[in-house]
C-alpha positions in Angstrom: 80.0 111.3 112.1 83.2 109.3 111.3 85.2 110.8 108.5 87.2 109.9 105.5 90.3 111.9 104.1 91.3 111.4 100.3 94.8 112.7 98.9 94.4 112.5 95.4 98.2 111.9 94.9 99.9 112.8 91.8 97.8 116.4 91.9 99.6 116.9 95.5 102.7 115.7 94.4 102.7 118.5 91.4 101.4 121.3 93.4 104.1 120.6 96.3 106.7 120.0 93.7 106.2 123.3 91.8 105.6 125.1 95.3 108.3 124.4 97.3 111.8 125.2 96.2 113.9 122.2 94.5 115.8 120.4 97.7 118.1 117.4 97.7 119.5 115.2 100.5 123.5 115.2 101.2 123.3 112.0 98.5 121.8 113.7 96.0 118.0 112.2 96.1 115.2 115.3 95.5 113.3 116.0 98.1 111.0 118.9 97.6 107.8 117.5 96.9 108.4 114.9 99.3 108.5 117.6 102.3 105.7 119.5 100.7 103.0 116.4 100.6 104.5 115.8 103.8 103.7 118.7 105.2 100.2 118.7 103.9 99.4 115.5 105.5 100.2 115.8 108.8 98.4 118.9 108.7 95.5 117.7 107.3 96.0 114.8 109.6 95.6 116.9 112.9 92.8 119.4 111.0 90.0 116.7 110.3 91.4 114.1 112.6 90.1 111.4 110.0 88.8 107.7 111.4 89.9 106.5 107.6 92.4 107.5 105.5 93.8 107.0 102.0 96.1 107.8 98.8 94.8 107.4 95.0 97.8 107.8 92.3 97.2 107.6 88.6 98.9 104.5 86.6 101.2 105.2 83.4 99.1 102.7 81.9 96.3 104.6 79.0 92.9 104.9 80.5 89.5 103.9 79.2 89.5 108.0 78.6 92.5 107.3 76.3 91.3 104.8 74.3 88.0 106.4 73.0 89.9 109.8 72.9 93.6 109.4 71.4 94.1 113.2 72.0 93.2 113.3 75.1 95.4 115.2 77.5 98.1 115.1 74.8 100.4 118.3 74.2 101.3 117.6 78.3 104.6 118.0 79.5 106.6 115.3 80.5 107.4 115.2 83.9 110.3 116.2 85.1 113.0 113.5 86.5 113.4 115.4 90.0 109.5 114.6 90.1 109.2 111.3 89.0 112.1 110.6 91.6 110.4 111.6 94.5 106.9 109.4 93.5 108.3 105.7 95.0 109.4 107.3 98.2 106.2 109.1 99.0 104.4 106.0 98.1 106.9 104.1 100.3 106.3 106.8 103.3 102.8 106.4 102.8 103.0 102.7 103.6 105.2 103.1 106.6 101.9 105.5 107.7 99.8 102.6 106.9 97.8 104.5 104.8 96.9 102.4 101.6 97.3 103.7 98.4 94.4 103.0 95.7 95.7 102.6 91.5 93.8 100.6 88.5 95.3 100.4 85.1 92.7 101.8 82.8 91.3 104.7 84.8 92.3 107.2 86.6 93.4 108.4 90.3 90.2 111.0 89.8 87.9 107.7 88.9 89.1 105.9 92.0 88.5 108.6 94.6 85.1 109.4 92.9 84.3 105.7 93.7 85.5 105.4 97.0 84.0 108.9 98.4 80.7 107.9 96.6 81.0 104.5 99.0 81.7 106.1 102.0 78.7 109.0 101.6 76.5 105.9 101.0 77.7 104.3 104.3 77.0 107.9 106.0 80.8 108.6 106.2 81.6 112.5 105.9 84.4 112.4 102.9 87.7 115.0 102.4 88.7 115.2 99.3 92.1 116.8 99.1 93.3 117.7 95.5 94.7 120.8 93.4 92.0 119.8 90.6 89.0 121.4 90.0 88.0 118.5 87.8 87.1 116.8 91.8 84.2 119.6 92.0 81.6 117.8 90.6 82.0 115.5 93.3 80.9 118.1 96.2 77.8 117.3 98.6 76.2 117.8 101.7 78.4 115.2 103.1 81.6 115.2 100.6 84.6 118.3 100.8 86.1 118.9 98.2 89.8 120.6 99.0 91.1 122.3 96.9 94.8 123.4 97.2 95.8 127.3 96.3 98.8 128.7 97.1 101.2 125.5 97.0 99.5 122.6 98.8 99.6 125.0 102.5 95.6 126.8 101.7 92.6 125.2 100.8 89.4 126.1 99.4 87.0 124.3 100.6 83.7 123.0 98.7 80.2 121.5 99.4 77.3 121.4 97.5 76.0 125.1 99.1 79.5 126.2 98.3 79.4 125.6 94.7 76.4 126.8 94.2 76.9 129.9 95.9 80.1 130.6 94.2 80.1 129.3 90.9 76.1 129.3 90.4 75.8 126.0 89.2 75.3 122.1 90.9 78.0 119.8 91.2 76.2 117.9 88.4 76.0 120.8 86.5 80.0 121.5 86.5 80.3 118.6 84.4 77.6 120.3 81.6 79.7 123.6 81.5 83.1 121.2 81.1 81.1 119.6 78.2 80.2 123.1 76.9 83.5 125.3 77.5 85.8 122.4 77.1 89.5 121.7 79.3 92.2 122.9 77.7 94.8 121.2 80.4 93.2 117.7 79.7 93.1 118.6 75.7 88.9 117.8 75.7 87.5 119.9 73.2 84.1 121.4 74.0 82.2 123.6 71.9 84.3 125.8 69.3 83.8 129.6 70.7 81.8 128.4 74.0 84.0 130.1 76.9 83.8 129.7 80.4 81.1 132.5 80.8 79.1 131.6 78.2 79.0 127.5 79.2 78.1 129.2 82.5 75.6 131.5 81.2 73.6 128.1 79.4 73.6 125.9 82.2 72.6 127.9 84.7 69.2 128.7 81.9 69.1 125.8 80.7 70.6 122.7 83.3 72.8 120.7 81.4 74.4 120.5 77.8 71.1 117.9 76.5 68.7 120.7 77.5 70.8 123.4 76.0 71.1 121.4 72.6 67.5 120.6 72.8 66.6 124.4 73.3 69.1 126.1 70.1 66.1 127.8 68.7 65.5 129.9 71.5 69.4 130.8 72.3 70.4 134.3 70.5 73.6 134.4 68.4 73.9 133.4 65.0 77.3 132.1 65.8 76.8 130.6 69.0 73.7 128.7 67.3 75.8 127.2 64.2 78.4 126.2 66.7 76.1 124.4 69.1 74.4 122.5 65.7 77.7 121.5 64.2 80.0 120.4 67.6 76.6 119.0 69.4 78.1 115.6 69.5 81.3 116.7 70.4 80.0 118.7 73.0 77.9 115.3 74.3 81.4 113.4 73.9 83.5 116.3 76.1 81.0 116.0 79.0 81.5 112.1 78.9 85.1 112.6 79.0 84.7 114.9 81.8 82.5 113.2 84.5 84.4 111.2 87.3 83.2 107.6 87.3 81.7 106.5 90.8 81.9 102.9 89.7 85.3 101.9 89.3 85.7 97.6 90.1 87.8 97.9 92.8 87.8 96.1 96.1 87.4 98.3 98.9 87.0 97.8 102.7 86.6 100.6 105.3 88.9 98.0 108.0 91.3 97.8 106.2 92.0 102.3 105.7 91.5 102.7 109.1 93.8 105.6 111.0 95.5 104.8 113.6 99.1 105.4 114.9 100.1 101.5 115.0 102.4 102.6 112.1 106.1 101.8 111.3 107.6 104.7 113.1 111.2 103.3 113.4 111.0 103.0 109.6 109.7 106.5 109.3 112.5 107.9 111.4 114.8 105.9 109.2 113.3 107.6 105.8 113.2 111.2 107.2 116.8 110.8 108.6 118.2 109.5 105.6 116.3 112.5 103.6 117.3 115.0 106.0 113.8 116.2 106.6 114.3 117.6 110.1 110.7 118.9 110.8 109.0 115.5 110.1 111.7 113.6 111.3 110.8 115.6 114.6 107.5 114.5 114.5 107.3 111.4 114.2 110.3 111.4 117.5 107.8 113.2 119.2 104.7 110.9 118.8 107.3 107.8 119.4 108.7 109.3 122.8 105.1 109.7 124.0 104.3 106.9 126.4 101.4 105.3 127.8 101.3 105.5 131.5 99.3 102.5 133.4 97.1 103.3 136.1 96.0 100.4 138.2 93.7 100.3 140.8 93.4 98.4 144.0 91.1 97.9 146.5 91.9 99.3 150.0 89.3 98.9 152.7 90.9 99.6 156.1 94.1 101.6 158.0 95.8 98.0 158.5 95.5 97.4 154.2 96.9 100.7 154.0 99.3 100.8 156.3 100.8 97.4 154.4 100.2 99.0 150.8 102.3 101.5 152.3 105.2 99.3 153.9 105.2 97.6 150.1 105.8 100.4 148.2 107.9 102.5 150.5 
């Protein structure tokens, strides 16, 4: 089965950033996360030896998530400047990797990869999805991995559909009902007023998703608990809409043109590394570029007197 390797890039950028210690070059240009996505890639790279590869990064431009929710994923902090710096030169070492990088004003890097690993399950493509948000879980399948980073961006967790239901005792689908239930603090949705994490898991494993739950109050115990669920029920209806991934974002898409291959601009890689002082992937990439094909031809030779003059030829 040919396989398909997402990097959901701004969540890889932040994990690396916060995870590796703040570097510069001699000039003065930051290169932490740079050498920590890096890193991750090429490992990734020679782990699931991917037939396609690519990149999804998040637009400043408000989403459609935005627009019918001002608050949402307000309170954030900004991003620091030694971040933001380092953004245009991974997406300019990704392009020198000829890996494309997927973006769409109005939704987001998360909407983007749902879309494209949806595609490539449909076309019987196994998909790695390779992220530091959980958020990505409801994606999970038989045939999509969801990876998600811990420690930095060096360990993964890895998730299919047996995997979340063994570990979190809910569907895929179903993560999106507790979200809608327990709310997300880091993207600001609300949920339900006093539904935590084990109680939103506790409802949708009885009851399947937030509709059912709201459409089974009587039976729930908890005076509280009840009123909540009657007074927020829309909200909580709203939360879980803000929280599922889309799979349908209008975006063109075309498996030949995210092949992997190794036809990539490896002067201008060497260049980039060298100028960023980053010794172990500038070492890489002089190792793959110092490796060279060797010819082999054949010829025919059918007696002593055609290889006695082969011989003479080549002596």
């Amino acid at each position: 089965m040919e396989r398909l390797l997402i990097l959901d890039g701004n969540s890889l950028l932040n994990r690396a950033f916060y995870a590796v210690p703040l570097l510069s070059n001699s000039e003065g240009i930051y290169t932490n996360a740079m050498v920590g996505f890096s890193n991750m890639l090429f490992k990734m790279k020679d782990e699931i030896k991917p037939n396609y590869i690519v990149s999804t990064f998040d637009r400043k431009a408000p989403t459609f998530r935005h627009l019918e929710y001002e608050e949402y994923k307000a309170g954030r902090k900004k991003m620091p400047p030694e971040l933001a710096q380092q953004f245009p030169i991974v997406k300019e070492m990704l392009s020198l990797l000829a890996i494309n990088i997927y973006e769409l004003d109005g939704f987001e890097a998360d909407d983007i990869i749902g879309t494209l690993a949806k595609f490539a399950e449909n076309k019987g493509i196994e998909v790695y999805i390779v992220t530091g948000d959980k958020d990505a879980l409801q994606l999970a399948s038989k045939n999509i991995k969801v990876c998600i980073t811990k420690k930095g961006v060096s360990d993964r967790e890895v998730y299919d559909y047996n995997r979340m239901v063994q570990d979190f005792g809910v569907t895929p689908t179903e993560f999106i009902d507790v979200k809608g239930l327990m709310g997300d603090k880091s993207d600001n949705i609300p949920g339900v007023p006093g539904v935590g994490e084990k109680t939103a898991y506790k409802l949708i494993q009885t009851y399947g998703s937030v509709e059912e739950v709201l459409s089974n109050i009587g039976e729930i115990s908890g005076k509280k608990l009840k009123e909540n669920l009657t007074d927020y029920s829309d909200q909580a209806i709203f939360s879980k809409k803000l929280a599922t991934i889309k799979t349908d974002v209008p975006i063109e898409f075309d498996l030949e043109d995210i092949k992997s291959n190794e036809n990539y601009n490896k002067q201008g890689l060497k260049t980039l590394f060298s100028k960023l002082q980053m010794k172990v992937a500038l070492q890489r990439i002089e190792d793959d570029h110092d490796e060279e094909e060797v010819e082999i031809k054949c010829i025919n030779i059918n007696n002593v007197y055609e290889l006695t003059e082969f011989m003479d030829n080549t002596s």
